[in-house]
PyMOL Python script that loads the backbone (N, CA, C, O; Angstrom):
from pymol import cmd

cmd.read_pdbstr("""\
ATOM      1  N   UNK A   1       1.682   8.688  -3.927  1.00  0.00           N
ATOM      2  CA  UNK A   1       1.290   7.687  -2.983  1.00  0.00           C
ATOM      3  C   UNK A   1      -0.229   7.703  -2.891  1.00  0.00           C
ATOM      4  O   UNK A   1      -0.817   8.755  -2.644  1.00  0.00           O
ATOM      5  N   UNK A   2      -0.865   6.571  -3.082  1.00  0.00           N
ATOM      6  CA  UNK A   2      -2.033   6.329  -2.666  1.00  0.00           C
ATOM      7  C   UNK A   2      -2.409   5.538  -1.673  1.00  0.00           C
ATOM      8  O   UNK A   2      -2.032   4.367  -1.710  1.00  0.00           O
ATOM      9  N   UNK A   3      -3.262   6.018  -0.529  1.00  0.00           N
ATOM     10  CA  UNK A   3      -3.650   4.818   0.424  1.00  0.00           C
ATOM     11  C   UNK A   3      -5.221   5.095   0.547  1.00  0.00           C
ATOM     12  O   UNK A   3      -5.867   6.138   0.452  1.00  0.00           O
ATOM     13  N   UNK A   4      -5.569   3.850   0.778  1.00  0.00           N
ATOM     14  CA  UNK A   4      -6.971   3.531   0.895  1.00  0.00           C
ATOM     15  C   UNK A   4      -7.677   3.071   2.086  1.00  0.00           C
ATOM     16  O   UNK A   4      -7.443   1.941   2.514  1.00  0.00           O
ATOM     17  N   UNK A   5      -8.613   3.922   2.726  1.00  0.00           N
ATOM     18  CA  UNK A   5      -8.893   3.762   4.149  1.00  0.00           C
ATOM     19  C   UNK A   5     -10.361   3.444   4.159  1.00  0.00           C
ATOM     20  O   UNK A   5     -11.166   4.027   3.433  1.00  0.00           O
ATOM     21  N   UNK A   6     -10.660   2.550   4.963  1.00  0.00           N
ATOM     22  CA  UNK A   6     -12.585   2.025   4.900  1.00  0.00           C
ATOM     23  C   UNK A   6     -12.596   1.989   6.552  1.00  0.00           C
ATOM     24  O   UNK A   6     -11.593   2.046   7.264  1.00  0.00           O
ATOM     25  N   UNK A   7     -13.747   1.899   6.925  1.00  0.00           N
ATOM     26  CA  UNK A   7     -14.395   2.176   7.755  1.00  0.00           C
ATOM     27  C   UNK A   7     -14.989   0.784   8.419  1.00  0.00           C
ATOM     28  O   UNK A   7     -15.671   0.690   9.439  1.00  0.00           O
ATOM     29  N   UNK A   8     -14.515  -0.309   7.510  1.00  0.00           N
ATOM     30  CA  UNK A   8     -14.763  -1.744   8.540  1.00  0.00           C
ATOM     31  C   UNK A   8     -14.541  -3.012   7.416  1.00  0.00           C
ATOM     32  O   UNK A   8     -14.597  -3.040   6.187  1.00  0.00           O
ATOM     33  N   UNK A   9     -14.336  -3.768   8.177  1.00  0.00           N
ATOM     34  CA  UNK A   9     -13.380  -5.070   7.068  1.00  0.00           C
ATOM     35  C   UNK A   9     -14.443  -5.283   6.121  1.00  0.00           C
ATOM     36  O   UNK A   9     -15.641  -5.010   6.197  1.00  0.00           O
ATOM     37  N   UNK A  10     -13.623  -5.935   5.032  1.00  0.00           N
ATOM     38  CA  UNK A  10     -14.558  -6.525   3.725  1.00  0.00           C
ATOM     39  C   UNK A  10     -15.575  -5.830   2.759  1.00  0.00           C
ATOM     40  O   UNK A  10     -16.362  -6.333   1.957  1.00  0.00           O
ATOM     41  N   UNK A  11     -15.178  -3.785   3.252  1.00  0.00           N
ATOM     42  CA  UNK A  11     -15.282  -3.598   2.401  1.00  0.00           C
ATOM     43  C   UNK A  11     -15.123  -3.341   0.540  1.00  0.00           C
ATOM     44  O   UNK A  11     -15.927  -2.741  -0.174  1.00  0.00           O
ATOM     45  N   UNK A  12     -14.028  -3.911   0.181  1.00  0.00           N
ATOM     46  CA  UNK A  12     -12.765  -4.169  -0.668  1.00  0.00           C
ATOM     47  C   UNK A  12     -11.748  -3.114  -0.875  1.00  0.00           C
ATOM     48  O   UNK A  12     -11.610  -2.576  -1.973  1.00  0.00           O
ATOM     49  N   UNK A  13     -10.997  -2.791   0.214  1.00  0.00           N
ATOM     50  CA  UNK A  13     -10.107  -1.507   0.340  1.00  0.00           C
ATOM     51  C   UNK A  13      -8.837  -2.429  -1.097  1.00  0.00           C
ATOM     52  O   UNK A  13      -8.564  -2.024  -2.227  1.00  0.00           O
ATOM     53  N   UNK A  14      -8.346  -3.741  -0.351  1.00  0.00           N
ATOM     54  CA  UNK A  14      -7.375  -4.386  -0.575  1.00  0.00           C
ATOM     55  C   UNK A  14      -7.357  -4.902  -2.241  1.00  0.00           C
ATOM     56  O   UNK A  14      -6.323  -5.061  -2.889  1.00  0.00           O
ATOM     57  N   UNK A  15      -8.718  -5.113  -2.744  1.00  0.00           N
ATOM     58  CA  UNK A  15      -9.325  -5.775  -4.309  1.00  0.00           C
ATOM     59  C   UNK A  15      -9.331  -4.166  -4.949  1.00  0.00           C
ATOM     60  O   UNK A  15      -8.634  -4.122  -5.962  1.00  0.00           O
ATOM     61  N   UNK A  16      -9.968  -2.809  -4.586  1.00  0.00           N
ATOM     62  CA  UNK A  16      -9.252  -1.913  -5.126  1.00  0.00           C
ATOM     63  C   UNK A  16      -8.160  -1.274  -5.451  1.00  0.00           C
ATOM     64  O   UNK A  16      -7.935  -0.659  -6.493  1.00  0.00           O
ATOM     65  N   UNK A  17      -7.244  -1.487  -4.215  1.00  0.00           N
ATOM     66  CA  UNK A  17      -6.072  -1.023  -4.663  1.00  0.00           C
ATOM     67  C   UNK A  17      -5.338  -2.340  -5.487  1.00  0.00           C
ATOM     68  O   UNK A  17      -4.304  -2.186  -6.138  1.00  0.00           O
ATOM     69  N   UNK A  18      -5.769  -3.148  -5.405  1.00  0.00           N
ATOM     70  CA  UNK A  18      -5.296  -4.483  -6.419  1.00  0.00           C
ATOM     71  C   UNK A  18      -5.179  -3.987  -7.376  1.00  0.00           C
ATOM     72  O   UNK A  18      -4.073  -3.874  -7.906  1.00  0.00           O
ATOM     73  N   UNK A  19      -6.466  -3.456  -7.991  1.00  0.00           N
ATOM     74  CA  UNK A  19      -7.309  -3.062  -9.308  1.00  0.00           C
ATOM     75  C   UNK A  19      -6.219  -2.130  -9.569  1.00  0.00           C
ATOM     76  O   UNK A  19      -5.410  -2.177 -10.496  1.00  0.00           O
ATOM     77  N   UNK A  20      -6.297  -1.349  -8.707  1.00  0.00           N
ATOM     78  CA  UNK A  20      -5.776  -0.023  -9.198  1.00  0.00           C
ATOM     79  C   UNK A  20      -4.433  -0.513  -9.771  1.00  0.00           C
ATOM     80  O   UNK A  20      -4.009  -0.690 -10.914  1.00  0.00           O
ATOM     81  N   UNK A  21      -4.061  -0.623  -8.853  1.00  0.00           N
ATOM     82  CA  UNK A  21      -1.937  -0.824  -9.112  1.00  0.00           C
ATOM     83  C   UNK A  21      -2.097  -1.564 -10.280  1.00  0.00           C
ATOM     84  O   UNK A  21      -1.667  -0.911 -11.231  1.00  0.00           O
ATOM     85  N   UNK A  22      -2.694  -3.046 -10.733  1.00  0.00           N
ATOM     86  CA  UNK A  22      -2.501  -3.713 -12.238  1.00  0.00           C
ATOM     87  C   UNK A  22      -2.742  -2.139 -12.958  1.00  0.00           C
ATOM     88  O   UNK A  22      -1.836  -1.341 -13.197  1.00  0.00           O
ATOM     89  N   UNK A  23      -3.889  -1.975 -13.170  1.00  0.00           N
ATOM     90  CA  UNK A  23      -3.951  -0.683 -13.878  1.00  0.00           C
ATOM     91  C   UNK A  23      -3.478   0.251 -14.194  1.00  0.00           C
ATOM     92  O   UNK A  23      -3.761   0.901 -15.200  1.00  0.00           O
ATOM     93  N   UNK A  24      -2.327   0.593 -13.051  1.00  0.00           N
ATOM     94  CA  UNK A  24      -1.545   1.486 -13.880  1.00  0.00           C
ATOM     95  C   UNK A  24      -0.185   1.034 -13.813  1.00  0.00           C
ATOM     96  O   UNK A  24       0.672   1.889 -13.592  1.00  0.00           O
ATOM     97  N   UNK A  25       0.127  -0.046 -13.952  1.00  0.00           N
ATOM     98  CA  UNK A  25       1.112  -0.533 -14.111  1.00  0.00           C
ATOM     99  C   UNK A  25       0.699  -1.122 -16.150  1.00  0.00           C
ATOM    100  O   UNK A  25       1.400  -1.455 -17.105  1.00  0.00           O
ATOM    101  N   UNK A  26      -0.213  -1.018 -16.000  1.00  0.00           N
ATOM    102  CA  UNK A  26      -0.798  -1.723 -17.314  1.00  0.00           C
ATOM    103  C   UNK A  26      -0.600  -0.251 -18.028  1.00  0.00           C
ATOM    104  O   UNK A  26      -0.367  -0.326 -19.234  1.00  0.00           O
ATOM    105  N   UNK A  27      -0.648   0.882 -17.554  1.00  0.00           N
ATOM    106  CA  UNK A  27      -0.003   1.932 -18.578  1.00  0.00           C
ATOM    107  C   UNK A  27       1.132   2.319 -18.560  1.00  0.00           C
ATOM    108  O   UNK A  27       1.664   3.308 -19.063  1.00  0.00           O
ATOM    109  N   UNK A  28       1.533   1.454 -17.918  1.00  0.00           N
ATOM    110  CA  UNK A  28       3.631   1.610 -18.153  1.00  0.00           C
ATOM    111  C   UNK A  28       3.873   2.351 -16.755  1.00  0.00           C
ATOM    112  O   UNK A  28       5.051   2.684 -16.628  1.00  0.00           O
ATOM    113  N   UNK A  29       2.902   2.755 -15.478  1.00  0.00           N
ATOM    114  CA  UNK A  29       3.768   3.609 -14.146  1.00  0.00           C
ATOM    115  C   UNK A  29       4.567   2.775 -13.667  1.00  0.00           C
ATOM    116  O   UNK A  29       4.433   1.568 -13.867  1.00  0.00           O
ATOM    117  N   UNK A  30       5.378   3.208 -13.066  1.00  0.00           N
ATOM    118  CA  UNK A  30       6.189   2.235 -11.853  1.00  0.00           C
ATOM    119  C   UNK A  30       5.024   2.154 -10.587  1.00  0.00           C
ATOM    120  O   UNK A  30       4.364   3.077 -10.109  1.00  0.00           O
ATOM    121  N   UNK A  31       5.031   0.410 -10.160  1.00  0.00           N
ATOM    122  CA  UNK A  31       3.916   0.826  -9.010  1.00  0.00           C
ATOM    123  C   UNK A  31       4.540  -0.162  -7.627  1.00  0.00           C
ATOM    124  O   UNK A  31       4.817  -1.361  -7.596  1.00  0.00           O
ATOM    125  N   UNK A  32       4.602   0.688  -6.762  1.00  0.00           N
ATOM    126  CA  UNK A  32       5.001  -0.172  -5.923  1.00  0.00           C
ATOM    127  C   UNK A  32       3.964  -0.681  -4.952  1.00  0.00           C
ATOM    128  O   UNK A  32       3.578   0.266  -4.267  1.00  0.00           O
ATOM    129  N   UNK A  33       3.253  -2.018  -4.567  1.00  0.00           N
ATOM    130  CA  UNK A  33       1.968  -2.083  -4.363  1.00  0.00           C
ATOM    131  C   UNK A  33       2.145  -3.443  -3.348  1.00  0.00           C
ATOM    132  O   UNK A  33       2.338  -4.640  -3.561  1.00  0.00           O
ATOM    133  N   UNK A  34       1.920  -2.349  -1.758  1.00  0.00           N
ATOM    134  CA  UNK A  34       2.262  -3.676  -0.785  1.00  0.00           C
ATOM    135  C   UNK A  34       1.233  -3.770  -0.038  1.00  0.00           C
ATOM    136  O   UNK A  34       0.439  -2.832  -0.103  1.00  0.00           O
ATOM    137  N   UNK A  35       0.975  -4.720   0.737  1.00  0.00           N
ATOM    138  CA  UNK A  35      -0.125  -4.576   1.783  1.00  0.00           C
ATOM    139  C   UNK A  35       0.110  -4.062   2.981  1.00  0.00           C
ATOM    140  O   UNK A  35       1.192  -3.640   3.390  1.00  0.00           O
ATOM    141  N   UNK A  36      -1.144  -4.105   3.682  1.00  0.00           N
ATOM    142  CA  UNK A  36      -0.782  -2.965   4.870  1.00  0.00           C
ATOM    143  C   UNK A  36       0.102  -3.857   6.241  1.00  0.00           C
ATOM    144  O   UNK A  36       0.564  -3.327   7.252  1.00  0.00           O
ATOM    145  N   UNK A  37       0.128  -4.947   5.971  1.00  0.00           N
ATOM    146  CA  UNK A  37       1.068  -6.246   6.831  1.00  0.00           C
ATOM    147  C   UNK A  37       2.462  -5.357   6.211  1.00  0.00           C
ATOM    148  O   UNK A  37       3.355  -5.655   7.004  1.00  0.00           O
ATOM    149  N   UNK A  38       2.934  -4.598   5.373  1.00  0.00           N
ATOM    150  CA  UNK A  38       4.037  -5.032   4.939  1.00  0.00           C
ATOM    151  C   UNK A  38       4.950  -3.748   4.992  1.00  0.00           C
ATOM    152  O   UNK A  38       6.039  -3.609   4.437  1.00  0.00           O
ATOM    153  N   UNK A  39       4.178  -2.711   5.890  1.00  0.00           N
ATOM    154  CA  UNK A  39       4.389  -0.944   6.379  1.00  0.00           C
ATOM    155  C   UNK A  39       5.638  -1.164   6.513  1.00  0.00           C
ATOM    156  O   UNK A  39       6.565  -0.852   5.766  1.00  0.00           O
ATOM    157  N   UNK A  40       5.638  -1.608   7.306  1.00  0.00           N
ATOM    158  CA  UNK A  40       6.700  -1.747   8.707  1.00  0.00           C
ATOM    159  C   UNK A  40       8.014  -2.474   8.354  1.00  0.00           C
ATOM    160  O   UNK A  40       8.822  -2.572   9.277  1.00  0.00           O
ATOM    161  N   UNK A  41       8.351  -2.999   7.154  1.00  0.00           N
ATOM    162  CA  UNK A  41       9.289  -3.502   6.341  1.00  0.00           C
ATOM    163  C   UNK A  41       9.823  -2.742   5.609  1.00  0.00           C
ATOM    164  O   UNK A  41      10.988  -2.939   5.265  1.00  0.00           O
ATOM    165  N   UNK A  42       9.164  -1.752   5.209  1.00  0.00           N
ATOM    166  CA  UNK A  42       9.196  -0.602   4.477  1.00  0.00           C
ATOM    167  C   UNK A  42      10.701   0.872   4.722  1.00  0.00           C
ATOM    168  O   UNK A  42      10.617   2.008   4.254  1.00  0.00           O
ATOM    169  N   UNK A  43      11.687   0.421   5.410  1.00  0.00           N
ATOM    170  CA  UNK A  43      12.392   2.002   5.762  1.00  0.00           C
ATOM    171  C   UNK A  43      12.145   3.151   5.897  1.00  0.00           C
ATOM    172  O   UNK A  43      12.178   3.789   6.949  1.00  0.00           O
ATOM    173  N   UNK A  44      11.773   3.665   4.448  1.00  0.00           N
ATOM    174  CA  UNK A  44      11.426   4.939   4.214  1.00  0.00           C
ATOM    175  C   UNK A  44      10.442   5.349   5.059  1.00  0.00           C
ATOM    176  O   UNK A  44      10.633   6.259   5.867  1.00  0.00           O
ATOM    177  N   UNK A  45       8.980   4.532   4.913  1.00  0.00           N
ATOM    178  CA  UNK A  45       7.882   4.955   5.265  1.00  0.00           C
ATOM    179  C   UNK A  45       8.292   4.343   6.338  1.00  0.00           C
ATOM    180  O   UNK A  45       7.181   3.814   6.326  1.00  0.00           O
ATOM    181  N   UNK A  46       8.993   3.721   7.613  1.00  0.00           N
ATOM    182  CA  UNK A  46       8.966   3.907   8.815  1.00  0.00           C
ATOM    183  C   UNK A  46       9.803   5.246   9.268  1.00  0.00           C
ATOM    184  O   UNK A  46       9.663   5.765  10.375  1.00  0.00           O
ATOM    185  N   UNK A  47      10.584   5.670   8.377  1.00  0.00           N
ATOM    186  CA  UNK A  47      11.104   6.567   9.191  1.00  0.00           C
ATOM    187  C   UNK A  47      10.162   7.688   8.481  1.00  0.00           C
ATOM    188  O   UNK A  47       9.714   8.364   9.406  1.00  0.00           O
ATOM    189  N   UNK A  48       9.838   8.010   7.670  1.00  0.00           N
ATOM    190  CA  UNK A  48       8.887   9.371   7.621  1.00  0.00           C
ATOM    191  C   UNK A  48       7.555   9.509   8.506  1.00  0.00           C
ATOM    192  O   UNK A  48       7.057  10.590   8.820  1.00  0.00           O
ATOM    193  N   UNK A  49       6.826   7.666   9.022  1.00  0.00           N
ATOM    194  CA  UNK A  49       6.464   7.913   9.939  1.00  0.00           C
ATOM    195  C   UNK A  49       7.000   8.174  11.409  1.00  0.00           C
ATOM    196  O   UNK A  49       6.354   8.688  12.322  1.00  0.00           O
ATOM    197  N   UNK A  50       7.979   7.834  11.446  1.00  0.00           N
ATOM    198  CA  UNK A  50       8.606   7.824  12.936  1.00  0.00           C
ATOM    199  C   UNK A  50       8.093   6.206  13.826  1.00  0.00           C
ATOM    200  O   UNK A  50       7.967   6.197  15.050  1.00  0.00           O
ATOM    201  N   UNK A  51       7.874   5.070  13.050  1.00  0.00           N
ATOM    202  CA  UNK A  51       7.489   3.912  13.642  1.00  0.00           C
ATOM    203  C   UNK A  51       8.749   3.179  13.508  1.00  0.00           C
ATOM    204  O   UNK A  51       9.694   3.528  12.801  1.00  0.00           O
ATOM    205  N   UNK A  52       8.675   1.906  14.404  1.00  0.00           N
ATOM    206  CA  UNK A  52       9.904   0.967  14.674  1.00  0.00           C
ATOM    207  C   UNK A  52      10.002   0.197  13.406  1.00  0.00           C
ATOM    208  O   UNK A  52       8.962  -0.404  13.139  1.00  0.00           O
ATOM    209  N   UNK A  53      10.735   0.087  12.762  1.00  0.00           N
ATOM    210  CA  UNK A  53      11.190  -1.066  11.777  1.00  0.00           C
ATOM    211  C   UNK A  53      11.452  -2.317  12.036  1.00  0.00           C
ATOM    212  O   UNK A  53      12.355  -2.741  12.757  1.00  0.00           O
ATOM    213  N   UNK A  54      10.220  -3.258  11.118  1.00  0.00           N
ATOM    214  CA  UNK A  54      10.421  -4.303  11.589  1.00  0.00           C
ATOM    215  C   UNK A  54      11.393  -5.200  10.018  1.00  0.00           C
ATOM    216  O   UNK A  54      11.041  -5.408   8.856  1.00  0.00           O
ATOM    217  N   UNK A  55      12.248  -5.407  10.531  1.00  0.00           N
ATOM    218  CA  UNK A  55      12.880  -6.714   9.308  1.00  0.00           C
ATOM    219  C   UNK A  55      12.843  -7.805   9.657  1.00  0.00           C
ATOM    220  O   UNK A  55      13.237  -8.704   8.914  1.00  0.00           O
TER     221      UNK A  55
END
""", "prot")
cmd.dss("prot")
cmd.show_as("cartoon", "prot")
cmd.util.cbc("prot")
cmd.orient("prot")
């Protein structure tokens, strides 16, 4: 798991991890590559965080 944390909007957190995920999806990884709107849809990572699930 990779997450990417900045310190104030527009620094390109969202265009790097873009970058990134084509990239290694471009060497054959499996990448699963969501935005941060899209946590909370997520199961797993709501329950390993302990947050409400939103569907």
């Amino acid at each position: 798991m990779i997450s990417v944390i900045g310190s104030s909007p527009s620094v390109g957190k969202s265009t790097l991890c873009r970058a990134l995920a084509d990239w290694l999806a471009g060497l054959g990884a499996s990448v699963d590559h969501f935005e941060e709107a899209d946590v909370l849809t997520r199961r797993r990572l709501t329950e390993l965080l302990r947050l409400p699930t939103r569907l």
